[in-house]
N, C-alpha and C positions, 0 to 999 in steps of 0.2 A: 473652641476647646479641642483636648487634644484625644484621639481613642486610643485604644490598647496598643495599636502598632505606631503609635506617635505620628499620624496624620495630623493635620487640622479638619477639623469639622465642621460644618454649617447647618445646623437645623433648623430646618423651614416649617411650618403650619402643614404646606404645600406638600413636603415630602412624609409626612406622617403614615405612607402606606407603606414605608420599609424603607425608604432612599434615603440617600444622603450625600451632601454634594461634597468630593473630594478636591483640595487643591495641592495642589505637587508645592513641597518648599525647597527643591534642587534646583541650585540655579545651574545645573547642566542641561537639567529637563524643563521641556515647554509649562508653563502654568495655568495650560488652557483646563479647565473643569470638565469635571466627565463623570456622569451618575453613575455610583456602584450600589446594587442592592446589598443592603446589609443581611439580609436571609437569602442569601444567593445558593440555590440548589448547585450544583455539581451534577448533578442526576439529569435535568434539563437538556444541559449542552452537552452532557457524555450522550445523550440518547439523537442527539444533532449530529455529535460525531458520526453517530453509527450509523446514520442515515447516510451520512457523505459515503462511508465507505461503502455502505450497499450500493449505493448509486454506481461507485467506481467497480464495482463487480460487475452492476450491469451492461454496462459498456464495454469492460474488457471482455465479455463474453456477445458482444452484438454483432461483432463482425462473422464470428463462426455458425451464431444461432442464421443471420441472414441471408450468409456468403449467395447462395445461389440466386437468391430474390434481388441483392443488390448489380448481380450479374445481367439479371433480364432488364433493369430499371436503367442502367446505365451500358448496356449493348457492349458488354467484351466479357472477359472470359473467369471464372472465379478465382482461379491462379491469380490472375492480375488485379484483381479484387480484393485478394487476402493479403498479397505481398506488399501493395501499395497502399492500404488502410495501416498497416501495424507498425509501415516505414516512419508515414507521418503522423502518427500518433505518439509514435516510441520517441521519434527525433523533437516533436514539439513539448512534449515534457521535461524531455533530457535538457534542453537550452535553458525553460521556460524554468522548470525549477533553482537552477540558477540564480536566477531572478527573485523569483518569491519568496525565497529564505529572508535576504537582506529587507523584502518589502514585510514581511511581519513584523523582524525585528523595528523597524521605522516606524510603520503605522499604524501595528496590533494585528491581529487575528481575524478580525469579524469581516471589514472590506474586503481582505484575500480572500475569504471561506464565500462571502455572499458573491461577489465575483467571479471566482471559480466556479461552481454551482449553477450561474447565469450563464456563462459564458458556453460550458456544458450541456444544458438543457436548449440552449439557442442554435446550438450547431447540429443538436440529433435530431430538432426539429427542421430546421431548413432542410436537413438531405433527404427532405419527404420533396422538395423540389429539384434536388440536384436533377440533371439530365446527362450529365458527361464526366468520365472520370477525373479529370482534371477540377473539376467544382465540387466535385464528393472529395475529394485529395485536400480541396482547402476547405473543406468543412471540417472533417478530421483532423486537419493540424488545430483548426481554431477549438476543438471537442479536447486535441492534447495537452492545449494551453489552459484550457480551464481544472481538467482534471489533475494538472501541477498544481494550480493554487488549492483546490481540492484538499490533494493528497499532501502536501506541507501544510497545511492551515491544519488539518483536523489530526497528524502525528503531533503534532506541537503541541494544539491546544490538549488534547491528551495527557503529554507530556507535563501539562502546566496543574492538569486539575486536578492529579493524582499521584503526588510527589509522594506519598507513604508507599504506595503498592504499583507501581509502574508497570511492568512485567506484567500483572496479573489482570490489569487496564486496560493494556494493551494485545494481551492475547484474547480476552474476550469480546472486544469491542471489532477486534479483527474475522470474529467470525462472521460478522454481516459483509465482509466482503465473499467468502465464501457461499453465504446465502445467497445474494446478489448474483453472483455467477451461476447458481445453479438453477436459481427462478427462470433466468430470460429463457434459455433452451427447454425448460418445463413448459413455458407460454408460448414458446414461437410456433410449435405446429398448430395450434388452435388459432392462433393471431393470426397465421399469413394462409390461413385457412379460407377464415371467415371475412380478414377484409386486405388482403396483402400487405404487401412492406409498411403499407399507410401506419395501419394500425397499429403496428409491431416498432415503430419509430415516436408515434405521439404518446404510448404509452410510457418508452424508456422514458423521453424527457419531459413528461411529467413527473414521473418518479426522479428523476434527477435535478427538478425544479426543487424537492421538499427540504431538502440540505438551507435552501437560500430563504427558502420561508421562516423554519426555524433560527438560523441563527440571526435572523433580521430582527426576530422576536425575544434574543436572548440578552442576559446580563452580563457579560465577563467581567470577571476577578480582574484587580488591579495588576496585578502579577503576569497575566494576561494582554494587558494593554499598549499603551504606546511606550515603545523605550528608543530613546536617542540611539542612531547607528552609528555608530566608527569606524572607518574600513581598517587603519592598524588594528586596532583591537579583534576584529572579525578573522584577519588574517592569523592574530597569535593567535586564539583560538581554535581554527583549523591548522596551526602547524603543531598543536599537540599529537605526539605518535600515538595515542588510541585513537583518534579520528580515524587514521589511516588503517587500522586492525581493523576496528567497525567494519569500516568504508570495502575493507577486502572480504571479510563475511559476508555480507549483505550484497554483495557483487555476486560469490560464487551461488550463494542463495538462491538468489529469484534468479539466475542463468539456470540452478539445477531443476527448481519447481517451473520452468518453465518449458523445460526441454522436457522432464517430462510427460507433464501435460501435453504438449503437441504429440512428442517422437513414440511415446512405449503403447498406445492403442497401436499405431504402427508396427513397433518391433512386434507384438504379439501374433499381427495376424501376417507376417511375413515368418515369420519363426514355425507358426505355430497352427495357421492358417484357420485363424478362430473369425468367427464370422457373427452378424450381427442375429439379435441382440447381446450377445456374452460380449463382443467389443465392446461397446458403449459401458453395460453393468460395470467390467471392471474398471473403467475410464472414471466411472461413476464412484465408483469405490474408492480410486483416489484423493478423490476430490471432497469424499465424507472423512475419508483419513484423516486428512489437512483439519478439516474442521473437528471433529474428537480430538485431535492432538492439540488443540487449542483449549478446547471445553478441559481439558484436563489439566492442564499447567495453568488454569485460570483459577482452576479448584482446589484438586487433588494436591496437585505441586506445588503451589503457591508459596509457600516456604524455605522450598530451593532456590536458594541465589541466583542471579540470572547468570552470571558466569560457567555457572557450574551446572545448570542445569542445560544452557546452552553446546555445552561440549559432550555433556551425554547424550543429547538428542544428534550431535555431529557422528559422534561413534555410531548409534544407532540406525541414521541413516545411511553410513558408508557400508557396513555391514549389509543392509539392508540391499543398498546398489548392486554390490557383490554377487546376493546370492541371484537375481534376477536376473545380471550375468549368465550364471553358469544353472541357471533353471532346467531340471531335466523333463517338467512338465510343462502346462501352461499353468493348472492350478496353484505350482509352488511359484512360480514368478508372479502370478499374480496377488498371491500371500504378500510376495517379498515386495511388490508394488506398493501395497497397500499396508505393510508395516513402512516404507521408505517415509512414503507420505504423513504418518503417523508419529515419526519420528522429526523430520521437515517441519512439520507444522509450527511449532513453539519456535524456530530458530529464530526469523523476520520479527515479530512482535518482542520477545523477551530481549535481543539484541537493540532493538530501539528501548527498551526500558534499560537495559542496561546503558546505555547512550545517556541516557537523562541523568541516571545516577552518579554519571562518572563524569560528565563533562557540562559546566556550568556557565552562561551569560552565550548571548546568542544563539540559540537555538533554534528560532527559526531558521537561521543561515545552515547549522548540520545538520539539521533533519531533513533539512532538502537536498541539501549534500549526499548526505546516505541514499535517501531516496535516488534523486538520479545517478549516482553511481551503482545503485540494482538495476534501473530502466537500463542503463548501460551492458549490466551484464547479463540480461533478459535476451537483449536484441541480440548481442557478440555469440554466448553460448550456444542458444538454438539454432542461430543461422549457420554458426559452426559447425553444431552437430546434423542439422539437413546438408552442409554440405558433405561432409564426409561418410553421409550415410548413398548418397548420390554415385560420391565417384569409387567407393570401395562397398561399404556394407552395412545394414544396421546394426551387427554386433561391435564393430570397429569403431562405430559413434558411441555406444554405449561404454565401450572403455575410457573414449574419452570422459564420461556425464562422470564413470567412477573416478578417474584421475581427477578431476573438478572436486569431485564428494569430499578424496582424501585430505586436498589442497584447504577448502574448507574447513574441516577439523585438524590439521595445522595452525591456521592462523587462529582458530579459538582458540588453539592450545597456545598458543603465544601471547594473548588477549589477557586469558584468564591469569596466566602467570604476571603481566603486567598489574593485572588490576590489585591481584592480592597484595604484589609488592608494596603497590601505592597505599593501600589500605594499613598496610605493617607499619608503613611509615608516617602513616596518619595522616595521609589526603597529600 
């Protein structure tokens, strides 16, 4: 028989505890069967999602909570420790995502997600053995290839489970990345305390195992599942000019929440020669910024379009960059800090819901697109603005991070004017 959405159906005895066996009638598509729960929660896998992205919090914060431990553990120096973890981390994403786009669209969601997860958890545990930086170097690439399948699996499936409210999805489920980042340095002094790096590495991936547990245990939506890949098809798709807006948002994004993250504790106590604990607090403040400005456009906002909500958050943080600029205290720069972040926050998530809404059939392929075109401008920005803070000054890098802010709210201003047009014209 046939159900609401014009499947065929097969009801078995067997499956009487909610299942029912699907088979595809496209002869484009394979006709292999594949069990979908018919009470399939949503709730479940969004809560797998946000396991993933804690996980990927933790790790992008393992290298700094360690730096010093993995220095002694591998005999050189923590420069060469920080430079050379975030090289091949950043560069084994940037490929690897690549990759994973087109393998979700292939093979579904769950293999990439349980894979990534694995692959992750296996690498932060071996570098409880590494002894030389060259073997911690290829741990971390294999820790950046799994955190690609990670981070495309669990933007997408996102994308897949909550096609009414995207944005709103997506900015909530984003703040376990920010928990994630703020736990591991909460636990590292206690961890490499009580039993060194050991401890401080079984526990990441452990926690970064739980991602592959749940979704090993989960149902996905058909909608979710295997769909035939076509490379013309993938390619007209990504030659749509909103890819390419996205694609430029989301670059100068994670370049600017990344820059700074690293550089403005910096600027501050070279400016302003504030000294610890008031460095860390305000560091800290950022980074609670980030996550309020998500709790609130998850809530409070949720009704504002992402287009539009996206560009007032662009305004808000150039302004923001601005005044921290030309701060005549430390308290007012760290205000303007910490409104920057506040405003920052909602850009990445709502901009990937805006992505869902506007751009349809392969998506695994531009979500990872998106995604490694931010890793891209993660690495370029920062490294950028360390250099130029190097051979001139940190207020001459920071004109750059506002130059980047402005370029930013440009391209949304060019985004949004596309989208609406499209929308005038009825898709």
């Amino acid at each position: 028989m046939l159900d609401k959405a014009g499947r065929r159906t097969y009801n078995f005895p067997v499956f009487r505890a909610g299942y029912s066996l699907y088979v595809s009638d496209s002869p484009t598509k394979r006709a292999e069967p594949f069990l979908v729960r018919k009470t399939l929660s949503p709730a479940y896998l969004t809560a797998a999602c946000c396991s993933g992205y804690y996980a990927m919090g933790l790790v992008i914060s393992l290298i700094g909570a360690g730096l010093e431990a993995f220095a002694g553990q591998l005999s050189t120096s923590p420069t060469a420790i920080g430079g050379s973890f975030f090289f091949f981390v950043g560069t084994a994403s940037f490929f690897m995502l690549f990759v994973v786009g087109p393998l979700i669209d292939r093979f579904g969601q769950k293999p990439v997600l349980i894979a990534g997860s694995l692959f992750l958890s296996a690498a932060i545990l071996l570098l409880t053995r590494a002894r030389s930086l060259s073997a911690a170097c290829a741990l971390m690439f294999l820790a950046g290839t799994g955190s690609a399948g990670l981070n495309g699996g669990v933007n997408t499936l996102i994308n897949h489970l909550h096609k009414n409210n995207r944005s709103r999805a997506f900015n909530l489920s984003n703040i376990f990345f920010g928990l994630g980042a703020v736990t591991l340095p909460c636990l590292a002094g206690w961890l490499l305390k009580s039993g060194g790096l050991f401890n401080l590495l079984v526990i990441t991936s452990a926690l970064s195992l739980l991602p592959a547990l749940l979704f090993s245990l989960g149902v996905f939506p058909p909608g979710a599942a295997v769909n035939d890949f076509r490379l013309g098809e993938a390619v007209r798709t990504l030659a749509n000019p909103l890819v390419a807006l996205f694609a430029l948002v989301i670059f100068f994004y994670t370049g600017l929440e990344a820059s700074l993250g690293i550089w403005s504790r910096t600027a501050m106590v070279d400016s302003w020669k504030v000294s610890a604990p008031l460095d860390q607090f305000i560091l800290a403040g950022y980074w609670g910024a980030l996550i309020t400005g998500r709790l609130l456009a998850g809530t409070t906002f949720k009704d504002i379009p992402s287009h539009t909500l996206v560009l007032s958050c662009a305004i808000g943080s150039a302004a923001g960059l601005g005044a921290f600029l030309v701060a005549p205290s430390v308290y007012v720069a760290a205000g303007a800090l910490w409104f920057s972040g506040l405003c920052f926050a909602p850009i990445f998530p709502s901009t990937m819901g805006s992505a869902g809404e506007n751009l349809s059939g392969y998506t695994g392929t531009v979500f990872s697109l998106l995604i490694a075109v931010g890793v891209l401008g993660a690495v370029l920005l920062s490294t950028g603005v360390g250099k130029i803070a190097a051979s001139s000054s940190l207020n001459g890098a920071f004109r750059v991070i506002l130059a980047s802010g402005v370029l930013m709210l440009t391209f949304q201003y060019l985004l949004r004017r596309r989208i609406i047009f499209r929308l005038q014209r009825g898709g």
